[in-house]
C-alpha positions as CSV (number, residue, x, y, z in Angstrom):
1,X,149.0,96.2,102.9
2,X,151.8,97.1,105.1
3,X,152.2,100.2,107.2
4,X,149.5,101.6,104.8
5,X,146.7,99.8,106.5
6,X,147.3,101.0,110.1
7,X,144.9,103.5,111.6
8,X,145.0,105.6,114.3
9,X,142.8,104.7,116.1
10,X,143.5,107.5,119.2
11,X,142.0,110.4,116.5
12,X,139.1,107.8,115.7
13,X,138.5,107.9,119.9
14,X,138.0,111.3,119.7
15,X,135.7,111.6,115.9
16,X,132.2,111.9,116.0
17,X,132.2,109.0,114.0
18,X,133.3,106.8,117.1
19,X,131.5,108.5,119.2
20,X,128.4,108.1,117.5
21,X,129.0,104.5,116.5
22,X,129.5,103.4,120.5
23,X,125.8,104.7,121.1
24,X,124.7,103.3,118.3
25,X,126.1,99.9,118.8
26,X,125.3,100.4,123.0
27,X,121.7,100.4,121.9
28,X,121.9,98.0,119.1
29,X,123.5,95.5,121.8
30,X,120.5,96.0,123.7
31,X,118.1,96.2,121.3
32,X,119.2,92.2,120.3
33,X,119.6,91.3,124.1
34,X,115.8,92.3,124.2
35,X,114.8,89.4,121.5
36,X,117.1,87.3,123.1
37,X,115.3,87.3,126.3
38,X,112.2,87.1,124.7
39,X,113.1,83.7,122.5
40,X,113.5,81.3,125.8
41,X,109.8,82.1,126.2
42,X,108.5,81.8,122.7
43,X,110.5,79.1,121.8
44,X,108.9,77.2,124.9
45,X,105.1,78.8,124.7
46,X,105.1,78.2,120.7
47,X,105.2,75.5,119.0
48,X,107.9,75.3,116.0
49,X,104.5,75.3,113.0
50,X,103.7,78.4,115.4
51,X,107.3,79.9,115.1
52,X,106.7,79.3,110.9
53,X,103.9,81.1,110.7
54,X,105.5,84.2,112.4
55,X,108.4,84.1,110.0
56,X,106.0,83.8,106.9
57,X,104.6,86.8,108.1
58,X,108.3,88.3,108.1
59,X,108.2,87.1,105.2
60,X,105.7,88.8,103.6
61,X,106.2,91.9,105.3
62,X,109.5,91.5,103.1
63,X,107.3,91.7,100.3
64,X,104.8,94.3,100.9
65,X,107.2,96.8,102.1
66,X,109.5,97.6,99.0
67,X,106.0,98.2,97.0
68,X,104.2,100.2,100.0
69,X,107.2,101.9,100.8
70,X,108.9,102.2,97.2
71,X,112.1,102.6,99.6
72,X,111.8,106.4,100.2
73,X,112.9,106.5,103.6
74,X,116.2,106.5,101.8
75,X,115.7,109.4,99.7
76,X,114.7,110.9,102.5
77,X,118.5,110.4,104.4
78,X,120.1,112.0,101.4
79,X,117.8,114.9,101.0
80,X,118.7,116.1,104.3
81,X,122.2,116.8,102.8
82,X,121.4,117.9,99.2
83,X,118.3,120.1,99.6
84,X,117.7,120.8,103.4
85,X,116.3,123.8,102.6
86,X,113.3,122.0,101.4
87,X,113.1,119.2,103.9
88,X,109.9,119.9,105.4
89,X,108.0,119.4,101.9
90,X,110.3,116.5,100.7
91,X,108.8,114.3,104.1
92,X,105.9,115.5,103.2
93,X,105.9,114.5,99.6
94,X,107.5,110.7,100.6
95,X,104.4,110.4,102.8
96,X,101.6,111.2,100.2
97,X,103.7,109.3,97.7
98,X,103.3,106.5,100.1
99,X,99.4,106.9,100.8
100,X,99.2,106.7,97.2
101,X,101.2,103.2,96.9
102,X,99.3,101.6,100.6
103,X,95.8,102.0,98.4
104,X,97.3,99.9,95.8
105,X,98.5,97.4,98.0
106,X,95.1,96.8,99.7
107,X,93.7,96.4,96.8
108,X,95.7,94.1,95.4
109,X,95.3,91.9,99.0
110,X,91.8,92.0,98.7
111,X,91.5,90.9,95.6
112,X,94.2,87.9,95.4
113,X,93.7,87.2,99.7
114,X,93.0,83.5,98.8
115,X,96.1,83.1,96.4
116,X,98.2,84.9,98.9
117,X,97.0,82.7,101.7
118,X,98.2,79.6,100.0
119,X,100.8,80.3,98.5
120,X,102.8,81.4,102.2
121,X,100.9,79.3,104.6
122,X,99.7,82.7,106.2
123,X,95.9,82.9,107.4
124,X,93.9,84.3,105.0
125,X,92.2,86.3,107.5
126,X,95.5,87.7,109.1
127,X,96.3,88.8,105.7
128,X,95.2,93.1,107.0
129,X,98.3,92.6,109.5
130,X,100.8,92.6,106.6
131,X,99.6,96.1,105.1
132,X,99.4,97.7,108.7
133,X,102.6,96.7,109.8
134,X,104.0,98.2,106.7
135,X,102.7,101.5,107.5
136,X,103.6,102.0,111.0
137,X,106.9,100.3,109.8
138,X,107.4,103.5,107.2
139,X,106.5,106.0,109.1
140,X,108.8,104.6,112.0
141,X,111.9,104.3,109.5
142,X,111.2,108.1,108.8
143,X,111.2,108.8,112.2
144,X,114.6,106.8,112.9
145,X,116.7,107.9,109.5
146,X,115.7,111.7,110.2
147,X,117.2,110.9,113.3
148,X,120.1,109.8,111.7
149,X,120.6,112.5,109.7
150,X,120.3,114.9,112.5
151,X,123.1,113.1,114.5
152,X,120.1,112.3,116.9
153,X,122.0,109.1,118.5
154,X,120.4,108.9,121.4
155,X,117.0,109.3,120.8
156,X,117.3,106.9,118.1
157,X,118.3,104.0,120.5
158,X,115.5,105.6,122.4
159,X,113.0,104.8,120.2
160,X,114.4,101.7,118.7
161,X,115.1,100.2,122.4
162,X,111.6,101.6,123.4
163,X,110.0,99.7,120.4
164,X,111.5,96.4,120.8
165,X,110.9,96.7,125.0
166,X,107.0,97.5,124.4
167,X,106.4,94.6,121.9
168,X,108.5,92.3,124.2
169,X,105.9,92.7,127.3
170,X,103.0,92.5,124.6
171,X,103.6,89.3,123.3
172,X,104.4,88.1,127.0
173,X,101.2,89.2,127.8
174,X,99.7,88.2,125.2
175,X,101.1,84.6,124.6
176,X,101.9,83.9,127.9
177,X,99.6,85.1,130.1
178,X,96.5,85.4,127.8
179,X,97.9,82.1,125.5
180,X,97.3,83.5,122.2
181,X,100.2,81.4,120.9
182,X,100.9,82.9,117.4
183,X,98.2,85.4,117.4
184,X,99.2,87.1,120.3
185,X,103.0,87.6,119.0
186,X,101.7,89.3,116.0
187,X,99.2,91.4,117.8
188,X,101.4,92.3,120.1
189,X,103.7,93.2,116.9
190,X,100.9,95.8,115.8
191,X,100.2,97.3,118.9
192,X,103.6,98.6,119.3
193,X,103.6,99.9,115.5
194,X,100.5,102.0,116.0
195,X,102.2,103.4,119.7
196,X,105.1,104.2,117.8
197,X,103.5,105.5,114.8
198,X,101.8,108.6,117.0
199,X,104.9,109.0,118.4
200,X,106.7,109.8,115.1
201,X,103.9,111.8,114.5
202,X,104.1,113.9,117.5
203,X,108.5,114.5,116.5
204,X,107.5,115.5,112.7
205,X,104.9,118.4,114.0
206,X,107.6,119.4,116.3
207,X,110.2,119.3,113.8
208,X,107.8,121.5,111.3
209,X,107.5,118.1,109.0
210,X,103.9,118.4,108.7
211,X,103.4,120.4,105.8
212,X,101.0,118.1,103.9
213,X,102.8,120.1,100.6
214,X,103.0,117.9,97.5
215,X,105.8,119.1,95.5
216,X,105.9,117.0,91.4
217,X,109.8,117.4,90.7
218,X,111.0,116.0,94.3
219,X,108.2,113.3,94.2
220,X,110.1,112.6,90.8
221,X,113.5,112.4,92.7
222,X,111.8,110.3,94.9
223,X,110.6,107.7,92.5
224,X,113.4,108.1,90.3
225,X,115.8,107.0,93.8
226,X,113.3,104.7,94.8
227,X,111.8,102.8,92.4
228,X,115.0,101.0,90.7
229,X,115.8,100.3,94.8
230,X,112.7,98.1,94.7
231,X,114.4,95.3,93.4
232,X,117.3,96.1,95.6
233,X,115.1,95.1,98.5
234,X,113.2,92.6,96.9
235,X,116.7,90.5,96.9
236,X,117.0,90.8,100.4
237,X,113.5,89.6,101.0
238,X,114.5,86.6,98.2
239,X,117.4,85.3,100.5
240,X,115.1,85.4,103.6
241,X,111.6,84.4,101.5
242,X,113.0,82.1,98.9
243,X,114.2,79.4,102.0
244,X,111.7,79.8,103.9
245,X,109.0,79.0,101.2
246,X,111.2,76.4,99.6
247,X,111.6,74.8,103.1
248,X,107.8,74.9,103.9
249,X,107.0,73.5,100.4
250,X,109.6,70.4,100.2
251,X,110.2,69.7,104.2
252,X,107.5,71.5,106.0
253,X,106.2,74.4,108.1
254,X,107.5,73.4,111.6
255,X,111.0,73.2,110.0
256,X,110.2,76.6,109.1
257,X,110.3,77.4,112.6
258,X,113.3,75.6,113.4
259,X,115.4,77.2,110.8
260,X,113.9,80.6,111.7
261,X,115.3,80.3,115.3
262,X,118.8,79.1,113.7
263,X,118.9,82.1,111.3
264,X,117.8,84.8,114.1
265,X,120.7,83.4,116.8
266,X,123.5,83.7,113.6
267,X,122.0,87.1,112.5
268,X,123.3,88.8,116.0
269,X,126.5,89.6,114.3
270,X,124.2,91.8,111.6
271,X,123.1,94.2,114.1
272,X,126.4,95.5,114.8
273,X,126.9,96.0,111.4
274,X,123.6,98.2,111.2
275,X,124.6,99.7,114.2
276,X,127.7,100.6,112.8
277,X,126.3,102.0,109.4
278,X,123.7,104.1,111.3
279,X,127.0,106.2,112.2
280,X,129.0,105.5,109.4
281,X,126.8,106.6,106.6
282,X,126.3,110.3,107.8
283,X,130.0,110.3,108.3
284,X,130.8,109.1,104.2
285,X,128.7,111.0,103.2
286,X,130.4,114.3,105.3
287,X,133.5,112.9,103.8
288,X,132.4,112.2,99.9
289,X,131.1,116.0,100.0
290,X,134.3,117.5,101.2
291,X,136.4,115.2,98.8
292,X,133.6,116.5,95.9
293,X,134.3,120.4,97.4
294,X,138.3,119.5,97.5
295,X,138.1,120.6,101.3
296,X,139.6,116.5,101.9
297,X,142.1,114.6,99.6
298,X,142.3,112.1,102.1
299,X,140.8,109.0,100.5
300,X,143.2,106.3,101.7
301,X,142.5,107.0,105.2
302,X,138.9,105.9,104.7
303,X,140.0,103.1,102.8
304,X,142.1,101.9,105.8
305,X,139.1,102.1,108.0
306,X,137.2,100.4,105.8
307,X,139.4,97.1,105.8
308,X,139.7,97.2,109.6
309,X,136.0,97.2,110.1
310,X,136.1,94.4,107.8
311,X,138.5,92.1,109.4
312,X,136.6,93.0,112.2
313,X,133.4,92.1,111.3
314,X,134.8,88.7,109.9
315,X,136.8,87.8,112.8
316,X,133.8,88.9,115.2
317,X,131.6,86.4,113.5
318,X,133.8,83.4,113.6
319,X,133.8,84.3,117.6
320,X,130.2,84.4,118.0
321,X,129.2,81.1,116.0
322,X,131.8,78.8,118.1
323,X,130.6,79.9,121.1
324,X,126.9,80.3,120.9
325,X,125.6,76.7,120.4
326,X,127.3,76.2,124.2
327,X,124.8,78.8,125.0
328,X,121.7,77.3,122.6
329,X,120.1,75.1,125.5
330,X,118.9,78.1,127.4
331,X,117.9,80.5,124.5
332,X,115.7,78.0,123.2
333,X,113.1,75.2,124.2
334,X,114.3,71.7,123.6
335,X,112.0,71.3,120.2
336,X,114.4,73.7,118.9
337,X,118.0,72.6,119.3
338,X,118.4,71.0,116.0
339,X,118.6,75.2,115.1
340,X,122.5,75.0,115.9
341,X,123.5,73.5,113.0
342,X,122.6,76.7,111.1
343,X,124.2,79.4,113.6
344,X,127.6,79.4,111.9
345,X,126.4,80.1,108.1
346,X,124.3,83.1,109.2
347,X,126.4,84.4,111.4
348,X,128.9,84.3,108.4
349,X,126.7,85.5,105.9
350,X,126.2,88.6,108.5
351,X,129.8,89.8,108.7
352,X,129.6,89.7,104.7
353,X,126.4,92.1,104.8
354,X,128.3,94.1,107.1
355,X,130.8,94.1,104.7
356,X,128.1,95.6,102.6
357,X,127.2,98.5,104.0
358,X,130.8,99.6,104.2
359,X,130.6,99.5,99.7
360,X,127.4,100.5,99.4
361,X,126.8,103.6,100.6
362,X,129.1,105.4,97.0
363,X,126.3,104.1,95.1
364,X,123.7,105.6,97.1
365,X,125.9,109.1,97.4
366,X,126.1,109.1,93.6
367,X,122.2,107.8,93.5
368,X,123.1,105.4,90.8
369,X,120.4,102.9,92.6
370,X,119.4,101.5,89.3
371,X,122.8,99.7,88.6
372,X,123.0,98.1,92.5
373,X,118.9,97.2,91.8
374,X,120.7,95.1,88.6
375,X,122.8,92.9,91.2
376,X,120.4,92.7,93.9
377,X,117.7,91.6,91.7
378,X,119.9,89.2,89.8
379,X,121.2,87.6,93.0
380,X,118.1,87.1,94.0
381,X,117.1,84.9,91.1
382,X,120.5,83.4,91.6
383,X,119.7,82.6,95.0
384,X,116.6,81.2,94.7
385,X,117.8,78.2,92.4
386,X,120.9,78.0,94.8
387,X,118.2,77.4,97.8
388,X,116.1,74.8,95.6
389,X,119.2,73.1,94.3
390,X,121.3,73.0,97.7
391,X,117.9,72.6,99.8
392,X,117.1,69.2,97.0
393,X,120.7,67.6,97.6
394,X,121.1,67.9,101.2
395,X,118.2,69.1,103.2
396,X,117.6,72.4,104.9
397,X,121.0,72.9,106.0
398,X,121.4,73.7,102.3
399,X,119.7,76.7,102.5
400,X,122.2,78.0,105.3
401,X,125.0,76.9,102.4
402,X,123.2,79.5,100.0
403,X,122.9,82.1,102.1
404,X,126.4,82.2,102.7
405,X,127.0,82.1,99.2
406,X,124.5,84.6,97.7
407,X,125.7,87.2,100.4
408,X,129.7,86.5,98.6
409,X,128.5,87.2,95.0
410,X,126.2,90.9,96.4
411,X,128.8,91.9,98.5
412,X,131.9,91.5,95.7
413,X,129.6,92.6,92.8
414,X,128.2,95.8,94.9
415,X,132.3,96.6,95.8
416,X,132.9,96.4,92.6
417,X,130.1,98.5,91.3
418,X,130.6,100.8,93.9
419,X,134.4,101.7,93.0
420,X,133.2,101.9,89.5
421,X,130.7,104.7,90.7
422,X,132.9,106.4,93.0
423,X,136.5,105.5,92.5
424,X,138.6,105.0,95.9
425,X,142.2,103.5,96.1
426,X,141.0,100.1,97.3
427,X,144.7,98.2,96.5
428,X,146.5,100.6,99.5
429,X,149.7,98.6,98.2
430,X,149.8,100.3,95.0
431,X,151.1,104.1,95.3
């Protein structure tokens, strides 16, 4: 790549880009030291069946929210830029769109609770947590990619700090002094949604986003970007879901918990790569518009950023899974070491999700949703027989193999698709 791939990195200093991205991934940083902190407690007050459960209810949150929130948070992001003159009625379209979808979903809990129950290992009479959660969750999201949009940084780590802070000193309260063991971490999970939830709605009246106006072509848009992402998500929930359900079924729930603690210490690497996409994104999308409106030509020069954030992001990773197991024995209680063996794969499988976002956002600029929903959706199936097969021959570790290799076929596949989509000059070596 030569003399092509260097970047000057003195006129990145001074973008908003950078500037935007070090707030971002200041808060992010402390935003994941906040779990941290919080994990030498669980992992000693909890038990690892009582870790499981917690994750199945990840898990089905993973579920629920695609279908309750039919992933229009995201047309949301790119309205701002397309049709800001009609904001204020496109948030308030999303939000009756998604009234409209939460009725469905309690119906369909009510009515299959017992199958639900079973089939996850979740408390049947928890089962109301999942649908709340994903409503304070929506509205939240709304909240944070507005913020986005508007270059907001730093009230965005405000309220995502602020969030993670208030639902770490619930569930200390609540598990440790009150010893609600697995209860009290979920309660204290939808406490903080319904704090945050009036807080969002306090910024939307402020920002004039309470319009309660329905308007039938942009809830087309809507569906039209949203529904075909459903899949797209639903993949994402299969890599988490798909081991944890296998695991439960053919080893058992405590492993669950074990595994869960693994996968959340590798993940670290994953929130810089969100971080950096909360800044990134607006800035593509600046960029994509001028190159669309010929007021840029430069395409290589994003391309050359692109591959330094990746051999970033990779090197980064390999980093931060040598050195964390030396770290594991205070992080965690001493039911939970075995979770070291599994720190390297998802730390892995997090730079190549980083990679990701750095592909993904042309499709979602073009809003060709329905051709990255085909990939997703199709390496989620893929991933679920990798799990079972992997998971069948060599224990659970083999789900931390197929998670590494799922990630490699989305993130090739969704480069791929995403050059196809928008064309950039990806081999720098070629002039």
């Amino acid at each position: 790549m030569g003399k092509g791939m260097i970047v000057n990195f003195s006129k990145i200093k001074e973008s908003k880009l950078f500037c935007s991205a070090g707030v971002y991934t200041i808060g992010h940083i402390l935003n994941a030291a906040l779990p941290f902190m919080l994990l030498p407690v669980l992992t000693r007050y909890l038990s690892p069946e009582d870790y499981g459960i917690t994750a199945m209810l990840t898990v089905l949150m993973g579920i629920y929210f695609p279908f309750v929130g039919l992933n229009l948070h995201g047309f949301v992001s790119v309205s701002y830029f397309k049709y800001r003159k009609d904001f204020p009625i496109i948030v308030s379209t999303t939000f009756l769109l998604m009234i409209s979808s939460l009725l469905v979903a309690i119906l369909v809990t009510y009515t299959y609770a017992d199958v639900i129950s079973s089939l996850s290992f979740f408390p049947c009479g928890w089962l109301w947590v999942i649908v709340c959660l994903c409503v304070t969750d929506f509205f939240v999201m709304v909240l944070q990619v507005i913020q986005q949009v508007k270059n907001h940084a730093k009230e965005y780590i405000v309220i995502q700090v602020g969030q993670t802070l208030i639902n770490l000193i619930l569930s200390l309260v609540l598990v440790v002094l009150l010893a609600m063991n697995w209860k009290g971490r979920i309660l204290a999970q939808v406490l903080t949604g319904i704090i945050f939830t009036f807080i969002a709605f306090f910024l939307f009246r402020k920002w004039g986003l309470m319009k309660l106006q329905f308007n039938v072509m942009y809830a087309r848009k809507a569906l039209a970007y949203g529904i075909p992402l459903i899949p797209h998500a639903l993949c994402g929930v299969f890599i988490v879901a798909a081991d944890r359900l296998l695991i439960s079924k053919m080893v058992g729930l405590e492993e669950v918990g074990i595994f869960t603690v693994g996968a959340s210490i590798g993940k670290g690497i994953e929130l810089l790569g969100s971080a950096f996409n909360n800044a990134f994104c607006p800035w593509l999308y600046a960029k994509l518009k001028d190159f669309d409106d010929g007021k840029d030509n430069d395409y290589r020069k994003v391309v050359r950023f692109s591959y330094t954030c990746m051999i970033g992001f990779l090197s980064i990773a390999v980093i931060y899974s040598l050195c964390m197991p030396y770290f594991l024995a205070f992080f965690v209680g001493q039911k939970f070491q075995e979770a070291s063996q599994y720190i390297i794969y998802f730390a892995l499988s997090s730079a190549l999700h980083a990679i990701y976002y750095l592909v993904t956002n042309y499709i979602f600029y073009r809003q060709k949703t329905q051709y990255l929903a085909m990939i997703t959706f199709s390496s989620g199936g893929l991933h679920i027989g990798i799990t079972y097969l992997l998971i069948n021959a060599f224990g659970t570790i083999g789900a931390a193999y197929a998670s590494v290799i799922t990630q490699t076929v989305i993130t090739i596949c969704t480069w791929w698709l995403g050059n196809k989509v928008y064309p950039m000059p990806w081999a720098l070596w070629k002039r």
